[in-house]
DRENRO-513750 format. One record per residue (C-alpha): chain; y negated, z, x. Coordinates in steps of 0.1 Angstrom, whole numbers, padded with zeros to 4 digits. Example, Ala and Ser with C-alpha at 12.3 -4.5 7.8 and 13.67 -1.06 7.14 Angstrom:
2
> A;0045;0078;0123
> A;0011;0071;0137
% end
This chain:
206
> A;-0823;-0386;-1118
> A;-0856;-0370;-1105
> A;-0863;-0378;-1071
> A;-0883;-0355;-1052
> A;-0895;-0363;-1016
> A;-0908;-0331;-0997
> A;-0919;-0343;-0972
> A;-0921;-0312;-0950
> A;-0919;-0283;-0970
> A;-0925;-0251;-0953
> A;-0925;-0213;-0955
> A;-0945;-0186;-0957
> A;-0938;-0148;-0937
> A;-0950;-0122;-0956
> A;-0952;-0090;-0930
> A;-0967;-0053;-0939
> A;-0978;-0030;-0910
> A;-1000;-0005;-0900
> A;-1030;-0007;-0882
> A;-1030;-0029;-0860
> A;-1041;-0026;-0824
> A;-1041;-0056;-0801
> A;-1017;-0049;-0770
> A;-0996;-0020;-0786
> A;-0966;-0023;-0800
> A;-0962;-0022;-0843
> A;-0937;-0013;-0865
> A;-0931;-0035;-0896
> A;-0929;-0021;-0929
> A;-0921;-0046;-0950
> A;-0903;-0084;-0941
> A;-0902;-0114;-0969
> A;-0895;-0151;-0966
> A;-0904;-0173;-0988
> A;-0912;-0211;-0997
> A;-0943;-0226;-1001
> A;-0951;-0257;-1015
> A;-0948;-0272;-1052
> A;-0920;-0295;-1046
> A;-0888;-0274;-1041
> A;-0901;-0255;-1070
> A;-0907;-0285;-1091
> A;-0873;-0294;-1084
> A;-0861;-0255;-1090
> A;-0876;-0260;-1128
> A;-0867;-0293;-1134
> A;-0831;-0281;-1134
> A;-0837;-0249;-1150
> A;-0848;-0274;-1175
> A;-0817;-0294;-1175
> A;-0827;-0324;-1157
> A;-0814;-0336;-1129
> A;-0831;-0332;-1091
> A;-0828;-0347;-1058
> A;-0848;-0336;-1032
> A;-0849;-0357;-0999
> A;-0867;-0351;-0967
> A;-0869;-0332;-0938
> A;-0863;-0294;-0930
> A;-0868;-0278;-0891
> A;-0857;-0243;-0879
> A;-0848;-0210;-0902
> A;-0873;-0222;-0930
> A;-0850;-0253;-0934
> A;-0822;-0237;-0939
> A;-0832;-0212;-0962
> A;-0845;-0237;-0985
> A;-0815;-0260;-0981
> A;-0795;-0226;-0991
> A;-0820;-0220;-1023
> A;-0814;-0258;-1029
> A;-0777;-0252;-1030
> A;-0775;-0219;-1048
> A;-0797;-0235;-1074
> A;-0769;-0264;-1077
> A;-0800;-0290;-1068
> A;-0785;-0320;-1050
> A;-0807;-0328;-1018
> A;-0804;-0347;-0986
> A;-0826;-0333;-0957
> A;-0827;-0350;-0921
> A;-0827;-0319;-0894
> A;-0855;-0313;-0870
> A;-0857;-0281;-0847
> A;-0885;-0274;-0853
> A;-0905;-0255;-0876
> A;-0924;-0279;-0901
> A;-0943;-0256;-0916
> A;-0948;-0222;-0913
> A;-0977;-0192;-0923
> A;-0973;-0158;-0913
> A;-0993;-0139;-0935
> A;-0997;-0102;-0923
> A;-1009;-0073;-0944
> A;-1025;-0042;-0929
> A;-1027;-0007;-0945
> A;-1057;-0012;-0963
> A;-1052;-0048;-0977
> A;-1067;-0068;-0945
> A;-1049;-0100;-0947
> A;-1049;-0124;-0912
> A;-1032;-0154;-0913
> A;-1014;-0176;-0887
> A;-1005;-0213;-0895
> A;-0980;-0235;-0875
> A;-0986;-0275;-0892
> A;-0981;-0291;-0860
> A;-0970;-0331;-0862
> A;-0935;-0330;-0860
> A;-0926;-0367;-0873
> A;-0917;-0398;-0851
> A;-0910;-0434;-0855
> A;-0874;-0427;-0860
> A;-0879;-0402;-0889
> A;-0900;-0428;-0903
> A;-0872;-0454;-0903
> A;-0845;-0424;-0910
> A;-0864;-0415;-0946
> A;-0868;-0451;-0952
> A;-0834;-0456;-0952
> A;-0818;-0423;-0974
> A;-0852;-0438;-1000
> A;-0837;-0467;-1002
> A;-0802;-0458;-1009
> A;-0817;-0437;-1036
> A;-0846;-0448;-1055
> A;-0822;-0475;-1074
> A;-0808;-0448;-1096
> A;-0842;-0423;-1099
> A;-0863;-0427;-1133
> A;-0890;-0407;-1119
> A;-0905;-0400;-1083
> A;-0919;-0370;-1072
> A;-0939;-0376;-1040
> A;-0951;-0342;-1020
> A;-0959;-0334;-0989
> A;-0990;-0318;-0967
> A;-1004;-0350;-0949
> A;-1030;-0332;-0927
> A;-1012;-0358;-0896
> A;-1011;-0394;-0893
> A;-0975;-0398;-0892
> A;-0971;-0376;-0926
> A;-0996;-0399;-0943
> A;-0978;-0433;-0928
> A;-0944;-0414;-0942
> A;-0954;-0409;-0975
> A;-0974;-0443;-0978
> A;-0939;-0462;-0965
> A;-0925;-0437;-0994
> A;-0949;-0451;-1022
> A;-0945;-0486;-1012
> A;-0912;-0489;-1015
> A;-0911;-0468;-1051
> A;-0938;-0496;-1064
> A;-0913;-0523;-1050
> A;-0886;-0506;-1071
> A;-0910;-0503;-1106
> A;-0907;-0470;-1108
> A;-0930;-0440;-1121
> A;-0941;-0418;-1095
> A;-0963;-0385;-1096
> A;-0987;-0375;-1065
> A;-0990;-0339;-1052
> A;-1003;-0344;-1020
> A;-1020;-0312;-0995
> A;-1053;-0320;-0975
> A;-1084;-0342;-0976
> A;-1068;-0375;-0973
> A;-1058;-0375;-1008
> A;-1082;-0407;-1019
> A;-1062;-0429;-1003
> A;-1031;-0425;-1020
> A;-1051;-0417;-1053
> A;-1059;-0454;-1049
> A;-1020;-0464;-1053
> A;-1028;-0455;-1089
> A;-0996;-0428;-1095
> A;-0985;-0424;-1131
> A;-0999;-0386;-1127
> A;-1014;-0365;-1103
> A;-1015;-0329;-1094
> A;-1049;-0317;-1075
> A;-1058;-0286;-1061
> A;-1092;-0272;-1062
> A;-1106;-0282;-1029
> A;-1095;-0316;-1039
> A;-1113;-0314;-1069
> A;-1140;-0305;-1052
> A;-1138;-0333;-1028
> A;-1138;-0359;-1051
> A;-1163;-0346;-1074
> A;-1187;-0337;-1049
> A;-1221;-0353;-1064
> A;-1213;-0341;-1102
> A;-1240;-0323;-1117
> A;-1223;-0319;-1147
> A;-1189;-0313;-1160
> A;-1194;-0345;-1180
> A;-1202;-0359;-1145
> A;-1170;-0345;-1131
> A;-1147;-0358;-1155
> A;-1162;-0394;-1151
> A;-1154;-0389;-1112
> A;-1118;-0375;-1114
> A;-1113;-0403;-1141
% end
């Protein structure tokens, strides 16, 4: 088993319209959901490829659900605790002549007792994983404590584990030395800052 924690995994409104005029009512021409993120998706092509995924960790309002429904369609196995809320969300709206404004909801949304609540489904489950996946967007201090009480307890356990982390704060966990590690540019970028060279930025990533 391949256990994946997304952490908060969220969604992304795609919305086509007219012009748009502040004040005034505006028809929409086009309505798509979808889910953002690499680590539903990881867990999507992992079983595409035959293996065998479990996601674990928290899903809030209609986004939740409709990635707990792709989950299930896709025969993935996963284990979500409920919030109300909205985790994650962008609303990315599309006027007539390709103007794109978006609007992002990554409010905090964790507490003390989701802390102890993914503690405890992580622990009934990492016995029996060969690999970890750990994702989530750790722009808040209570994602970053979450995912750091997620690490600890994989290194307790010996197992592998690959990072794929959204935000700055990634040096930190780069620092819990993962088996592999998925960056995006701006992290690159980060962490490379005073390279000169590409020989120079290799040295730094490394």
């Amino acid at each position: 088993m391949i256990l994946t924690i997304a952490l908060n995994p969220g969604i992304e409104k795609y919305i086509d319209i007219n012009n748009y005029n502040e004040g005034e009512t505006i028809p929409v021409n086009r309505y798509d959901l979808r889910i953002a993120g690499s680590s539903v998706y990881s867990a999507y092509i992992m079983r595409l490829l035959q293996a065998e995924p479990y996601v674990l960790g928290f899903a809030g309002g209609i986004g939740g659900r409709y990635i707990k429904n792709f989950l299930d369609k896709s025969r993935i196995k996963s284990n979500f605790i409920t919030k109300d809320k909205e985790l994650r969300m962008t609303m990315l709206i599309t006027n007539d002549v390709g103007v794109v404004t978006r609007l992002v909801d990554d409010e905090e949304a964790f507490t003390e007792v989701d802390a102890k609540n993914i503690k405890h489904k992580l622990t009934a489950q990492i016995d029996e994983a060969e690999l970890a996946l750990v994702n989530g967007s750790v722009l808040h201090e209570g994602s970053r404590l979450i995912l750091h009480q997620s690490i600890d307890l994989i290194k307790d356990a010996h197992k592998h584990w690959i990072l794929s982390v959204e935000g700055y704060e990634v040096l930190s966990f780069l620092e819990q030395s993962p088996m592999s590690v998925l960056l995006s540019e701006a992290q690159v970028e980060l962490l490379t800052n005073q390279a000169e060279t590409l020989e120079d930025t290799l040295e730094q990533l490394r």
